[in-house]
N, C-alpha and C positions, 0 to 999 in steps of 0.2 A: 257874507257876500262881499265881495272885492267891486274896489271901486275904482274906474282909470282918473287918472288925474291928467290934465295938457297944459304943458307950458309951453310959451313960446319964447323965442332966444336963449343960447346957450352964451356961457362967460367967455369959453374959451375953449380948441380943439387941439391935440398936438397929438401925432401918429392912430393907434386907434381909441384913444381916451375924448371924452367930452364933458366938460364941465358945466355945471348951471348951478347956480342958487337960487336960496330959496323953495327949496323943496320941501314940503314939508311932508314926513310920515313916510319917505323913502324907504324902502327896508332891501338890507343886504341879500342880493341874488334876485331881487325883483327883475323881471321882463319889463325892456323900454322897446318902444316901435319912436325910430327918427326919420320926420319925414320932412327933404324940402324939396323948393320947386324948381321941378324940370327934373328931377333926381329919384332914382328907384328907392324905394322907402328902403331904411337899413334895420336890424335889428340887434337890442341889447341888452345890457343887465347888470344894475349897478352893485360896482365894489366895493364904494364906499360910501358911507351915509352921515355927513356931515352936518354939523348946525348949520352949515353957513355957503357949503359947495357938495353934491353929492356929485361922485366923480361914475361915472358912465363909461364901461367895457363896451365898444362898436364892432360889430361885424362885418369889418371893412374898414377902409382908410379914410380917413377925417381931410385928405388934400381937397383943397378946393370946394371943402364943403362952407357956403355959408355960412358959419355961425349963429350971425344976429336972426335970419330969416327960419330956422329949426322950429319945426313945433315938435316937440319931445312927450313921449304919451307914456306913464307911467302904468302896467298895466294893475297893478296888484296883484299879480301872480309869478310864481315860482317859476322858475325854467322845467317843463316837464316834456317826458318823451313815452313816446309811443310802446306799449308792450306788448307782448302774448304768443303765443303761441306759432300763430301766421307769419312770421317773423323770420320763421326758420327758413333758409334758403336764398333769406335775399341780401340783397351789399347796399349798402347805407353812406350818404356824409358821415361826417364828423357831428354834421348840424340833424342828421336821422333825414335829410332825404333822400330817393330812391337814387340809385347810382345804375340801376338795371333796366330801367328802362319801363317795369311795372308803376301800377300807381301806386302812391301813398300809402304806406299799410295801414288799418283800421284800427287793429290789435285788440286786447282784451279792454283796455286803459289805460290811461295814463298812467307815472310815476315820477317823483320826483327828483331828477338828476343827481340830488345832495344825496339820495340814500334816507337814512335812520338808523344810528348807532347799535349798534347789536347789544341786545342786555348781557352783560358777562354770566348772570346765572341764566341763560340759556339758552348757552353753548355749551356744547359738547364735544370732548377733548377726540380729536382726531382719531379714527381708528380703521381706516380701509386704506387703500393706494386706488389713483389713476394711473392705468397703464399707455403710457405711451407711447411705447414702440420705437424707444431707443435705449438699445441696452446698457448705454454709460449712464443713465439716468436709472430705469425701471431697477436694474442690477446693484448701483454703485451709489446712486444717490434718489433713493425713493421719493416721488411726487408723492403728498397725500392729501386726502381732501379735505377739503380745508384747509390746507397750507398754503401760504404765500411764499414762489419760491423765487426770485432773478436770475436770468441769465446775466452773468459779465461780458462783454463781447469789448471789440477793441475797433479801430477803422479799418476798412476791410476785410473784416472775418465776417463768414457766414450766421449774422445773430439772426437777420430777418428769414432766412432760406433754412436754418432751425427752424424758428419759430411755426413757419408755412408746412415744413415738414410734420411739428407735432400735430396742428390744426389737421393735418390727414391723416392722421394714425393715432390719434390718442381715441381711447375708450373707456367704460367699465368693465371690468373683466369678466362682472358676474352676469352682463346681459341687460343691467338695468339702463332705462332711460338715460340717455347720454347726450349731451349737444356740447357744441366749443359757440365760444362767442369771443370775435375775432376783433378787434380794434386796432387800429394801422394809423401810427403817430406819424405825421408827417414825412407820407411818403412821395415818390415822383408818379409822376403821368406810367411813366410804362411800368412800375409795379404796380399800381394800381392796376392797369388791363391785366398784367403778368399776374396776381392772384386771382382774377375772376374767372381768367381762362382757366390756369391751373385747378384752381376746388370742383369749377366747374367740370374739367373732364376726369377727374380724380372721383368724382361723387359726394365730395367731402361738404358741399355748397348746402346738400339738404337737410344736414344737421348741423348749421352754422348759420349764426348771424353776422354779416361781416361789416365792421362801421374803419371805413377807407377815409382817412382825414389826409388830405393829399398837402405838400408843403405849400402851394400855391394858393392855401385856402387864410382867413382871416386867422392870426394868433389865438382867437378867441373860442377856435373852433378846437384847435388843440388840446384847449382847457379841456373844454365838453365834453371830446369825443370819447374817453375812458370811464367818464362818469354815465354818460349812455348806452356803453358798454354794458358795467355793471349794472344798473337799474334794470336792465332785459334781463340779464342773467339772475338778479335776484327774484325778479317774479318767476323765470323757469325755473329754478332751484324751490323756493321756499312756494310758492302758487300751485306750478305743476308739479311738481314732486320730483325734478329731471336732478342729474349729477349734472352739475354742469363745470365746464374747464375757461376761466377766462384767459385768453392770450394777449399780453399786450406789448407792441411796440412801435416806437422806440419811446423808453421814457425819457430820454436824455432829450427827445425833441419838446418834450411835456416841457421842462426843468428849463431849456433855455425860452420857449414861449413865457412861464413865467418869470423869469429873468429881463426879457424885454417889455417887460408892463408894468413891472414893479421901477425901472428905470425911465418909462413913459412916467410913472406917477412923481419920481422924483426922492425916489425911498432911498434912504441911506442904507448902501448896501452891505451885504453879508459876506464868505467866502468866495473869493473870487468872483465874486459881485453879484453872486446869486441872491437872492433876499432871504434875510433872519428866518422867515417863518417857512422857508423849502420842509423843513423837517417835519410840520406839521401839516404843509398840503399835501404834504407823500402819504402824511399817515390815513387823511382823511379817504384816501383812497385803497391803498393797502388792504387799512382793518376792515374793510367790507366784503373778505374771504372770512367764510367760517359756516360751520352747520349747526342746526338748531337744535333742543332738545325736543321737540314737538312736530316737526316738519321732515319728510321724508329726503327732502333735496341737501343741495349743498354746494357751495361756488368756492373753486379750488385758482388760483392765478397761478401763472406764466409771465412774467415782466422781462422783456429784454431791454436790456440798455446798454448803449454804448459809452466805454470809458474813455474819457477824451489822452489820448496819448496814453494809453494803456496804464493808466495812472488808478491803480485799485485805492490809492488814498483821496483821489478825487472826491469833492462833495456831492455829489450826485451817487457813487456807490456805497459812500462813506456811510451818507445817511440813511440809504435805502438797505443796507446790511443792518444798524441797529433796528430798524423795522420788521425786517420779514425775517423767516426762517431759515437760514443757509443762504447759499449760494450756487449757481452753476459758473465754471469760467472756462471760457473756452482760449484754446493755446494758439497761437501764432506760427508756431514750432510747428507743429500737428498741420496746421491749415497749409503751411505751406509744403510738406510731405505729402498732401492731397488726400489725407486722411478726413473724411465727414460721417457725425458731426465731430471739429476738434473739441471736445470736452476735456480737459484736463480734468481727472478723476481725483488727485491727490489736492487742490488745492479747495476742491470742490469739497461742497457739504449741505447736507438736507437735515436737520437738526430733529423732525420729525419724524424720519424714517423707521427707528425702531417700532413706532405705534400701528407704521400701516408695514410690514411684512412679519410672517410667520405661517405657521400653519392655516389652512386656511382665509391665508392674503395671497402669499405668494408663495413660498416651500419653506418646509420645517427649520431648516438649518439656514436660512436666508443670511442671516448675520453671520455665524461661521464662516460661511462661503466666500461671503463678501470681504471678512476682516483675512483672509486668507489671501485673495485676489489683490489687495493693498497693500498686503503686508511684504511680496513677493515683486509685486510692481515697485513699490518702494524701493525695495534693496535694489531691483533692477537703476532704474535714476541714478541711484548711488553710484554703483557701479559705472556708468558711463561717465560719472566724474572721474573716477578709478582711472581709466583706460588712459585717459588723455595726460595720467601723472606718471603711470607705470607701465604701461601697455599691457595686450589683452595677456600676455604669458604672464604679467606679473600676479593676475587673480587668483585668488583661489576657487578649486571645482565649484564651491556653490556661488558667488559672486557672477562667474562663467556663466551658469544654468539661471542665474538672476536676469543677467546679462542677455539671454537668450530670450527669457521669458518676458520682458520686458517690451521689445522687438514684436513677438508674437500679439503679444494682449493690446496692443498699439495699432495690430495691423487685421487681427482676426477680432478682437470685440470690439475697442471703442469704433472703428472704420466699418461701415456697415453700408454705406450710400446713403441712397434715396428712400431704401426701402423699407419696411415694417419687419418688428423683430416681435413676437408675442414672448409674454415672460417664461413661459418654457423654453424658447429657444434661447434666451439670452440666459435661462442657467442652465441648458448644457453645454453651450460655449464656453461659459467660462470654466464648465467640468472638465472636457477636452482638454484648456490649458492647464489646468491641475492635474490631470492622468498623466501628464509626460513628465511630472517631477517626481523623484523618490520620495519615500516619505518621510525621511529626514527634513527634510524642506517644509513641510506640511502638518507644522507641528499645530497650527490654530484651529486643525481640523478636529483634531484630538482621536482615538485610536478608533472607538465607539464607532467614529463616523468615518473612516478609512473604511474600516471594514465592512459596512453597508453599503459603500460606492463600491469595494471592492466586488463584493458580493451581486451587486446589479451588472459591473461591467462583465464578471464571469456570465451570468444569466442570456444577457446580451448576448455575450461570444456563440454559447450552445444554440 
């Protein structure tokens, strides 16, 4: 049984941090309610738990507050958030309040925001794919469940207009239980309305829990709102038995909220002033994708973040690349061709991918296909180095047809709009662009497998 504690006067306030000594039995992530007079009570939850000062996360701004006059109310419990099922369809704070205009949800129960570390003996090594419905992804770099995968996006590329696009088109492909659960780092007023309307007329809203942390909301909200992300999502995965896809962005606004707290504290900072421990609040969040050996479900993320000055060595992608699985990165190049979504294919990598395509994932020759499709786009790149050294007569016929195919696979696959591609359509696009080359060209395909395309494209013909 948990017991509240009240003290009154705090030592000291500065941005949203508050100080009190003498605390005693404080325990880390504990729920504080601060209340003074004349002032709407605030709530919080302490970071650190000192002999002598335990320091207090506010939600909300410390100007003007009182200090001496606080009565600070320790509650002995955890920060927890709302779960279940009922959940589906509605948009959230950051903090889990209703943003729709519904009441409260009730949910199944509680859970606790920190999660509970997955036991390594039971999990089980990835072996499906989510289909998402963009064929640079489903085709070239395989989502799979379980996997933790990041988008790289850079200022002004479409990372969040991705993201909104997978939230409306990704599924299981076998039919099974399916939800997205939606977390929105620090976004503005009008995306915020601009995804409600959108899931909303898209349909996308009834199989989605959307948790909108808008920039205008308290830093501390930023922390939460990923971690109340995941907590819904792991009881619909491992509870209800659902596939579930978490989306989240932008982490980069995660990274500088914790940037600005560890600097409220007075922390001796890390790279580029980030703090030491970025590495390991990334992971606390990360390794909370994975499927069990016991449980039917399974929580696969989505993480976009933006690279500050397109700086892929930046610490914020630096560290978040030693953690998850691959990478998505999207081109500047691409975006500004008006090509969406720009995925740059080549620089990109799903480290998983082998586990969730094949026979009965996605098609027999999946890998084939695909190391075909690169290997072809590649020479094409090359070659547009080529041109600008020797011009186009100085190539040779297949650099030429590289050169060509290049063009094509930029403009007819990764370029697809708004709209939804299912994984049949995304391999026989990229067959189309393989049927125009000879088959000197097509040597990854190996002969075995010419002549079984060969033999469906005759079939077709008659």
């Amino acid at each position: 049984m948990t017991i509240a504690r009240t003290y009154h006067g705090a030592s000291a306030a500065s941005g949203p941090l508050v100080y009190v000594a003498s605390t005693h039995g404080a325990a880390l992530g504990e729920q504080v309610m601060l209340r003074a007079p004349g002032q709407p009570p605030l709530r919080g939850q302490v970071i650190d738990a000192g002999n002598e000062i335990t320091v207090i996360q506010v939600s909300g701004d410390t100007l003007d507050m009182p200090v001496a006059a606080l009565d600070i109310v320790l509650t002995g419990e955890q920060a927890l958030a709302v779960v279940g099922r009922d959940l589906l369809g509605r948009a959230l704070s950051g903090a889990g309040e209703p943003l729709d205009g519904a009441p409260r949800p009730i949910g199944d129960g509680l859970r606790s925001l920190w999660g509970a570390p997955i036991n390594p003996v039971r999990r089980l090594p990835p072996a499906d794919f989510i289909e998402t419905g963009v064929s640079a992804i489903d085709g070239m770099n395989t989502l799979v469940r379980g996997q933790k995968l990041p988008v790289f996006s850079g200022a002004e590329l479409p990372g969040l207009e991705l993201a909104a696009t997978i939230v409306e088109h990704a599924r299981a492909p076998r039919g099974e239980a399916f939800a997205v659960v939606f977390a929105a780092i620090g976004i503005t007023e009008r995306e915020t309305r601009s995804f409600l309307d959108r899931f909303e007329a898209t349909g996308a809203l009834a199989r989605s829990v959307l948790y909108l942390n808008q920039a205008q909301d308290p830093p501390i909200e930023r922390l939460l709102a990923p971690r109340a992300a995941l907590a819904c999502a792991e009881h619909l995965a491992f509870e209800c038995g659902m596939q579930v896809l978490v989306v989240m962005a932008d982490i980069t606004h995660y990274c500088e909220a914790l940037r600005e707290i560890a600097a409220a504290r007075e922390e001796v900072p890390g790279r580029r002033g980030y703090p030491g421990y970025m590495y390991s609040d990334l992971a606390t969040i990360f390794e909370r994708a994975g499927v069990l050996r016991d449980r039917p479900g399974s929580v696969t993320q989505l993480a976009v973040l933006t690279m500050p000055e397109d700086d892929i060595t930046h610490p914020i992608p630096d560290l978040t690349g030693y953690i998850t699985e691959g990478q998505l990165v999207l081109s500047r190049d691409l975006h500004l061709r008006g090509i969406f979504p720009p995925v740059d294919v080549l620089p990109s990598l799903s480290r998983l991918m082998n586990a969730g395509i094949g026979a009965e994932r996605t098609f027999a020759d999946h890998r084939r296909w695909a190391d075909q499709l690169y290997a072809e786009y590649a020479r094409g790149r090359e070659a547009r180095l080529m041109v600008a050294i020797v011009g186009d007569a100085g190539l040779a016929p297949a650099d030429r047809r590289a050169l060509r195919f290049a063009d094509e696979f930029e403009r007819e696959f990764v370029h697809q709009g708004a709209g939804r591609r299912s994984i049949s359509e995304t391999v026989e696009c990229g067959w189309r662009l393989l049927d125009r080359l000879p088959p000197e060209d097509l040597l990854r395909l190996g002969s075995a497998l010419l002549a079984t395309r060969e033999a469906a494209r005759a079939g077709a013909a008659r």
